[in-house]
C-alpha positions as CSV (number, residue, x, y, z in Angstrom):
1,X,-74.2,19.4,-23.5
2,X,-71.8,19.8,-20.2
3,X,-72.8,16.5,-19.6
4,X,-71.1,14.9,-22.4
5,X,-68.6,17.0,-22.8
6,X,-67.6,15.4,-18.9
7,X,-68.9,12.0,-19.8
8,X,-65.8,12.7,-23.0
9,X,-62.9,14.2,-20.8
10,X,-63.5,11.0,-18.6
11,X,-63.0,8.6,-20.7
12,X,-60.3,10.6,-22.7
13,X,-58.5,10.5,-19.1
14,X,-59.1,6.6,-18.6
15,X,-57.2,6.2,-21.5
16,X,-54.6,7.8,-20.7
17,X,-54.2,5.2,-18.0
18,X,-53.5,2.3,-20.0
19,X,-51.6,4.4,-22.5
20,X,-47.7,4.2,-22.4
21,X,-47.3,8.0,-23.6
22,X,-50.1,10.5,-22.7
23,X,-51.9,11.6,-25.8
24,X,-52.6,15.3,-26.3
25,X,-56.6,16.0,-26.1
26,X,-58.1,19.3,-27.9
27,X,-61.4,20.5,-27.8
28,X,-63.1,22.0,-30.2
29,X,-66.3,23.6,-31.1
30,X,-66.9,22.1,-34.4
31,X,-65.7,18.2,-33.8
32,X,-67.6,17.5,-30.2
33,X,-70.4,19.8,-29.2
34,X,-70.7,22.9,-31.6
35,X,-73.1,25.0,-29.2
36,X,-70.8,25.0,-26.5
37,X,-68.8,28.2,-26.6
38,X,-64.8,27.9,-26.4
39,X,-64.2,28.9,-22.4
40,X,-66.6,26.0,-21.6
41,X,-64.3,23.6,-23.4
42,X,-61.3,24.8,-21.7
43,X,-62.8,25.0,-18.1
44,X,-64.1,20.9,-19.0
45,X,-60.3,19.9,-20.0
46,X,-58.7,21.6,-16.8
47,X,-61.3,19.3,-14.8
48,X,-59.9,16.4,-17.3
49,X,-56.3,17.0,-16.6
50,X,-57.4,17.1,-12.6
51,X,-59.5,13.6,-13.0
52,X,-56.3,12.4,-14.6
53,X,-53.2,13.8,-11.9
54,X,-55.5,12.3,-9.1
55,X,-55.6,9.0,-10.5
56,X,-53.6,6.1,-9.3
57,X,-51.4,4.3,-12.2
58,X,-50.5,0.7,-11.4
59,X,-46.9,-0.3,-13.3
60,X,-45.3,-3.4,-12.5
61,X,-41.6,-2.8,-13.8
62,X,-37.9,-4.1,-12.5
63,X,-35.7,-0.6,-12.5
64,X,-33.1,-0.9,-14.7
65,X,-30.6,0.5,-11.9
66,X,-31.8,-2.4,-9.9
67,X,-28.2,-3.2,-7.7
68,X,-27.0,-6.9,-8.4
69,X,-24.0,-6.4,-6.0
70,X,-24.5,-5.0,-2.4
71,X,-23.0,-1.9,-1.4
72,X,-21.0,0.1,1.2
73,X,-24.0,0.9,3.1
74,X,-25.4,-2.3,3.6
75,X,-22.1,-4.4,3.9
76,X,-20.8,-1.9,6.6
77,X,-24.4,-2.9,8.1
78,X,-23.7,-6.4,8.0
79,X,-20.1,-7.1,7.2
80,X,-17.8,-4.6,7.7
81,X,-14.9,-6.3,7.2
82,X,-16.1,-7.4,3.5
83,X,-15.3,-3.7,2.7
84,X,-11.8,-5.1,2.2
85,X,-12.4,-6.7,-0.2
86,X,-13.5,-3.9,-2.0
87,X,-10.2,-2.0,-2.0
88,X,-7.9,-3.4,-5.1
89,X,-5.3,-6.1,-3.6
90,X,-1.8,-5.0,-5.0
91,X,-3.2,-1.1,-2.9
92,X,-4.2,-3.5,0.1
93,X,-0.7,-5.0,-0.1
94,X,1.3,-1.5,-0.6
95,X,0.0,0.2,1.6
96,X,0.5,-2.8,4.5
97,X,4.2,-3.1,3.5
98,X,4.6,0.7,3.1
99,X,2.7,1.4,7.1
100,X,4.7,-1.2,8.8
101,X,8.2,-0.8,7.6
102,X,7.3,3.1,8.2
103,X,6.6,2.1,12.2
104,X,9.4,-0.3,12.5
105,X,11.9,2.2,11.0
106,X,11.3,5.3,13.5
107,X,11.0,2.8,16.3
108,X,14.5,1.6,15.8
109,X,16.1,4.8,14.3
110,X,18.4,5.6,17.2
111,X,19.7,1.7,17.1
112,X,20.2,2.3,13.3
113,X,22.3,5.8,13.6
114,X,24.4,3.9,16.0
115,X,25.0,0.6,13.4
116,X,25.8,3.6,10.8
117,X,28.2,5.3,12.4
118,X,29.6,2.0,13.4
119,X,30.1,0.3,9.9
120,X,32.0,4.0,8.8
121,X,34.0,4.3,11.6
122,X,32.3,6.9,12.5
123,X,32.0,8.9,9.4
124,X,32.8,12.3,9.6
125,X,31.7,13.2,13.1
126,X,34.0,14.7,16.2
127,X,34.4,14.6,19.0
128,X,32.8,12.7,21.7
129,X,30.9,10.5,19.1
130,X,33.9,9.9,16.9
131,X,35.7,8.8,20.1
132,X,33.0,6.5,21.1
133,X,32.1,4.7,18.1
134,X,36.0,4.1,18.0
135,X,36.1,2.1,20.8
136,X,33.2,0.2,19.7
137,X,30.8,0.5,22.1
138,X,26.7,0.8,21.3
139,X,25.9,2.2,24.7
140,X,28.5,4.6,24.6
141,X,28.1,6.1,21.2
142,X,24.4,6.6,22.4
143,X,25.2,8.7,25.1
144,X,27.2,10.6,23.6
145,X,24.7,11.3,20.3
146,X,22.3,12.0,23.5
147,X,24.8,14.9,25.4
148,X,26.1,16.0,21.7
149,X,23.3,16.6,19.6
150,X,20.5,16.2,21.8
151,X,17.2,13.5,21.5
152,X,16.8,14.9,18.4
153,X,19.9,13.2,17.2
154,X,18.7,9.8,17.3
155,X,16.2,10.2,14.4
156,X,18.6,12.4,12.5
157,X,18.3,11.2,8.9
158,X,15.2,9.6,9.6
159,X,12.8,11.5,7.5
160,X,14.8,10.2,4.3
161,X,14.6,6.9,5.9
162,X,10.9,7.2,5.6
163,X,10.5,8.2,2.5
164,X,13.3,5.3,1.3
165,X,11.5,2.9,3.5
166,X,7.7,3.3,2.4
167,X,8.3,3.0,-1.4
168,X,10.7,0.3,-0.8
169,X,9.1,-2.2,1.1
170,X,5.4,-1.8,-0.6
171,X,7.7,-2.7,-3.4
172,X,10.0,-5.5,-2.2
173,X,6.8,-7.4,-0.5
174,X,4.5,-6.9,-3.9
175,X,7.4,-7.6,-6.1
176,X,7.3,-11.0,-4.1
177,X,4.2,-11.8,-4.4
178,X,3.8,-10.9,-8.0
179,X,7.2,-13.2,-8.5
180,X,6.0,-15.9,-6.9
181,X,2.7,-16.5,-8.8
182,X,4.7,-15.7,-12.3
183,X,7.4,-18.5,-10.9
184,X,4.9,-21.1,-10.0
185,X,4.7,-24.6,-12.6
186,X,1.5,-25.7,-13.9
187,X,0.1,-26.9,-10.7
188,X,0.7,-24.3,-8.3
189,X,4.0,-25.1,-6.9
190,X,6.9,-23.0,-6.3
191,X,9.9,-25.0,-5.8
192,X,12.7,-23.6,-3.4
193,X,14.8,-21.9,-6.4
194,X,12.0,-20.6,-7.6
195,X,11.5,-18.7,-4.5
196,X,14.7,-17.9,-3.6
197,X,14.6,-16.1,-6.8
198,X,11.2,-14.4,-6.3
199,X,12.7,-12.8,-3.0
200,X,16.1,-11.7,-4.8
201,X,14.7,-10.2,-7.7
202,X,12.0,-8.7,-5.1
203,X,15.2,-6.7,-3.5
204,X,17.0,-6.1,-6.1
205,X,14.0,-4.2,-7.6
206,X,13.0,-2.2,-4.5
207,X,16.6,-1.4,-4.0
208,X,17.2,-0.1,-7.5
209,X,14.1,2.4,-7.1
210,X,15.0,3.7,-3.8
211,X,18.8,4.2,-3.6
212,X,18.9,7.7,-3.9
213,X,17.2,8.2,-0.9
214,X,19.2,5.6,1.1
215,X,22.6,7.5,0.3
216,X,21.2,10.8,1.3
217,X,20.5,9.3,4.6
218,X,23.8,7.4,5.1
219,X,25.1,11.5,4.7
220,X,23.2,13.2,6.9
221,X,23.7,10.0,9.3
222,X,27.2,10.0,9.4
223,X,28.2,14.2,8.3
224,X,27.6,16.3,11.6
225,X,27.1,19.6,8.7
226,X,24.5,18.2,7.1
227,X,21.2,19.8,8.3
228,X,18.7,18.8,5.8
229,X,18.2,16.9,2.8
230,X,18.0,19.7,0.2
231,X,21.6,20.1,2.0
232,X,23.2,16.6,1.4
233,X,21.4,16.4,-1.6
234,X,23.5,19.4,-3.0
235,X,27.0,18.4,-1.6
236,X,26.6,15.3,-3.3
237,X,25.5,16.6,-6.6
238,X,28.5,19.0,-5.9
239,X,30.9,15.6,-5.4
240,X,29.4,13.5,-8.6
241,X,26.5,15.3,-10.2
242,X,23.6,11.9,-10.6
243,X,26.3,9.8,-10.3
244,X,27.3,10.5,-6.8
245,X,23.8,9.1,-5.7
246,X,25.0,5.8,-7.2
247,X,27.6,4.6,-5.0
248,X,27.8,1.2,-4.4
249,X,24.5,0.7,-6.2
250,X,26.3,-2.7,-7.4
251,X,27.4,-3.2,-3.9
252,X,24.1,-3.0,-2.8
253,X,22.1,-5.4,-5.3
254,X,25.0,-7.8,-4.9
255,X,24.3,-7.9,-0.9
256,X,20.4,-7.5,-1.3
257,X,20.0,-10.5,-3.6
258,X,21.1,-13.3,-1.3
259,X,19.5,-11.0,1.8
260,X,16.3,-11.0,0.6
261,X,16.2,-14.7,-0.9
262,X,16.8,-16.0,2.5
263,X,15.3,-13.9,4.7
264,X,12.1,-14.1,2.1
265,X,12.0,-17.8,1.7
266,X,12.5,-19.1,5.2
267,X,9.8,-17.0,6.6
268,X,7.7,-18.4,4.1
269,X,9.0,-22.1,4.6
270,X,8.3,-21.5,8.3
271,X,5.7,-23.7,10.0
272,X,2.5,-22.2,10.3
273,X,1.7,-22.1,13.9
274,X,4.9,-20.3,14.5
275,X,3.9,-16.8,15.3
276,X,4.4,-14.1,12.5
277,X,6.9,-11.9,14.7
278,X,8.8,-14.9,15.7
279,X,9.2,-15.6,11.9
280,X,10.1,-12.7,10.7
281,X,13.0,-12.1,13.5
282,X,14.5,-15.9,12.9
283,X,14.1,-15.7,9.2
284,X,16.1,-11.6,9.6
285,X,18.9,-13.1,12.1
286,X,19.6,-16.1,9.3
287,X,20.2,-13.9,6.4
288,X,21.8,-11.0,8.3
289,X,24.4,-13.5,9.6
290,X,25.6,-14.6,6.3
291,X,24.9,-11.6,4.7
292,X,26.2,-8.6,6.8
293,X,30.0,-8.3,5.3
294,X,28.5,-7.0,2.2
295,X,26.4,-4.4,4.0
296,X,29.8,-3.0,5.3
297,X,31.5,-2.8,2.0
298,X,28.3,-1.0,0.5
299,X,28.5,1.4,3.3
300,X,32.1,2.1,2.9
301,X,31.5,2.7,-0.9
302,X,28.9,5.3,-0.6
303,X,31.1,7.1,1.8
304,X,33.6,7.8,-0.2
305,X,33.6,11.4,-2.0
306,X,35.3,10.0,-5.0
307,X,33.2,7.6,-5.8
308,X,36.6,5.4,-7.3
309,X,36.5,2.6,-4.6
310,X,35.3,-0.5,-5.5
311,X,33.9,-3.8,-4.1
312,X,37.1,-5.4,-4.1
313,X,39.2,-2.6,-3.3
314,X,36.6,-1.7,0.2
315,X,36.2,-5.4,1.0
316,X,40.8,-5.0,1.3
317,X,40.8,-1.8,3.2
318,X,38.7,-3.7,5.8
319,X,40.3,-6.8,6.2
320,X,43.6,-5.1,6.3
321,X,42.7,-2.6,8.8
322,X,40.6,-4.1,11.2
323,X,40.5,-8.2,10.0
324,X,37.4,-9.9,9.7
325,X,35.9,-8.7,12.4
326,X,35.8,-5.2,10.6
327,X,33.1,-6.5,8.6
328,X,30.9,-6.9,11.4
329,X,31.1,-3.7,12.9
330,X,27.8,-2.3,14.2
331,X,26.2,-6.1,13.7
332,X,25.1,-5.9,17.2
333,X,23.0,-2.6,16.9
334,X,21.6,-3.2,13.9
335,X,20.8,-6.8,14.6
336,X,18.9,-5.4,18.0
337,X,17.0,-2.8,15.4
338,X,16.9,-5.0,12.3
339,X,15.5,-7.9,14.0
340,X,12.2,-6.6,15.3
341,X,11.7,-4.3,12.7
342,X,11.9,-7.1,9.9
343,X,9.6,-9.1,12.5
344,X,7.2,-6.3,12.7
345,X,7.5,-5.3,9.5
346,X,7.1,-9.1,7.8
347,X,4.0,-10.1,10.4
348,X,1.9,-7.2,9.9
349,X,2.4,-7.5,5.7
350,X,1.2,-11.6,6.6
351,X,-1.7,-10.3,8.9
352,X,-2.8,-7.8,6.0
353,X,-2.8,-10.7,3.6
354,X,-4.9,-12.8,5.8
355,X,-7.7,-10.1,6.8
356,X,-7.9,-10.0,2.9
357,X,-8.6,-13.4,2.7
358,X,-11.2,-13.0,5.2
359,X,-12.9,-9.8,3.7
360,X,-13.1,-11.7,0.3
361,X,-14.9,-14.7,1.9
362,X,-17.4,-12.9,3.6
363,X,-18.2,-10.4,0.4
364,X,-18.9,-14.2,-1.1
365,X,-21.1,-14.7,1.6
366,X,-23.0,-11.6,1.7
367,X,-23.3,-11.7,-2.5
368,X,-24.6,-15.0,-2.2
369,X,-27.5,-13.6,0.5
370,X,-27.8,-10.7,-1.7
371,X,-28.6,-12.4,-4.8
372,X,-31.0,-14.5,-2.6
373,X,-32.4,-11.8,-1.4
374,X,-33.4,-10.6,-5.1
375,X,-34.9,-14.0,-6.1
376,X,-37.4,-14.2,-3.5
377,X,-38.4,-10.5,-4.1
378,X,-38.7,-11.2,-8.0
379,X,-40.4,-14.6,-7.2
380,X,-43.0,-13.0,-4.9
381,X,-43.2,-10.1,-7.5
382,X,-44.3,-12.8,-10.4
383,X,-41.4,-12.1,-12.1
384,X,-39.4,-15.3,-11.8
């Protein structure tokens, strides 16, 4: 009776193979072999479950979490620089505007303290600074920052420079590009109004959102007591409350407007073989040129602890007090800082643009190999 009580278990277990679920097998006394005692049964079904665990079960199935795309593992194997294109573009454009206005700012900083201190007449500083920026001289009002207030000096104010900078130009460049695809006609084109308004609008935007920060650091720039920005933050608040960080906010988009336009649009109408840095310091000495006079009256504006001068009212004080060369005070120093930074600054954004370009062609290419890659393993699988 052992016998077919195995010869049972057996094919009870070979069933199981071509089952989908495993049925549930119970022995008993009365249904299969009635003079086989109960501990027999349950030593033959252990042997059944054994004869089934041990063998092999042959599926052909496609996993449902089969990858249709390939991932970081294997494009870093093959294509690193299709990773790119993996990152979302507008964070692939902040981020390149944000890092390399960042860089071109504390590079310059000294050259920029200078061109402030300059355009106010030297603000509220003494002594030997106040006395050198008065007669006008860069090299001599860096020397004297340098014996005065030590290296330190030339990147005081910087750190709200930063933080101005990197919000403002990942949004002044994205703004741009945004602008320019809503401004294009039907087939593609962006006519040369339609850009010089894509790069006003971009300025005036990015200005707007970051002038806060840019009249803190015109304070502690040009106001020897100002230590910190939780400092100048509170003596303007003390001056004007919110408004005081306002001051020649209409100034400021007035003057960034036709700033940005150009400098935006002729780097872009630039031939192509002219190198990135070269284009971005032409296209920054053409607008700067034109555009400079109303930098100054901005600058005078947010000096002013009352907050009552206007546009109109600065632009007279100048002309009457120091002509029309007044309203190019500091141009040298801030065209030796503005310059390269606005070429580094405007090449590197281009450079990040084009690497995009790049990483999204060859994740095309590697998708394409990919997806080749599954057909043939399907088709030699039968399951094409």
């Amino acid at each position: 009776m052992r016998l077919d009580l195995d010869v049972a278990s057996h094919r009870i277990a070979a069933g199981s193979i071509q089952s989908a679920a495993p049925a549930a097998c119970r022995f008993t006394t009365a249904s299969y072999c009635p003079d086989v005692d109960q501990a027999e049964a349950v030593q033959s079904t252990a042997r059944s479950r054994s004869y089934r665990s041990s063998t092999p079960c042959f599926e052909l199935t496609v996993s449902r979490t089969e990858q249709k795309r390939p991932d970081v593992r294997y494009l870093l194997s093959k294509r690193p620089v299709a990773l790119l294109s993996l990152v979302p573009r507008p964070a692939v454009l902040f981020t390149a505007g944000a890092v390399s206005g960042a860089i071109g700012k504390t590079l310059t900083a000294p050259l920029d303290r200078v061109k402030l201190l300059l355009q106010t007449s030297g603000g509220l500083q003494k002594g030997a600074v106040k006395q050198a920026v008065r007669q006008g001289g860069v090299w001599q009002a860096l020397v004297a920052i340098g014996r005065t207030e030590g290296i330190k000096g030339y990147w005081k104010g910087n750190l709200p420079q930063i933080l101005r900078v990197v919000p403002y130009s990942a949004t002044q460049l994205y703004s741009y590009e945004v602008l320019k695809k809503r401004f294009q006609n039907e087939k593609g084109e962006l006519s040369l109004s339609a850009r010089l308004a894509a790069g006003g609008l971009a300025g005036m935007t990015a200005t707007l959102v970051t002038y806060p920060l840019d009249t803190l650091r015109l304070r502690i720039a040009v106001d020897p007591s100002m230590r910190s920005i939780r400092g100048a933050s509170a003596a303007l608040f003390r001056e004007g409350s919110y408004n005081a960080f306002f001051r020649g906010l209409t100034a400021s988009l007035i003057g960034i407007a036709p700033y940005m336009a150009l400098e935006l649009a002729s780097y872009d109408l630039m031939p192509s073989e002219v190198p990135g840095f070269a284009k971005g310091f032409t296209a920054a000495l053409f607008a700067t040129s034109l555009c400079y006079p109303l930098d100054t009256v901005r600058r005078q504006i947010q000096l002013q602890s009352a907050g009552a001068l206007g546009a109109r009212q600065a632009f007279r004080n100048i002309i009457q007090r120091d002509g029309v060369p007044g309203l190019y005070k500091g141009f040298l120093p801030n065209a030796l800082k503005n310059l390269p930074n606005k070429g580094i600054k405007l090449a590197t954004f281009d450079t990040a643009k084009d690497m995009l370009g790049r990483a999204n062609h060859a994740y095309d290419d590697e998708l394409v190999k990919w997806q080749r890659a599954l057909s043939i393993k399907h088709s030699s699988s039968g399951l094409t």
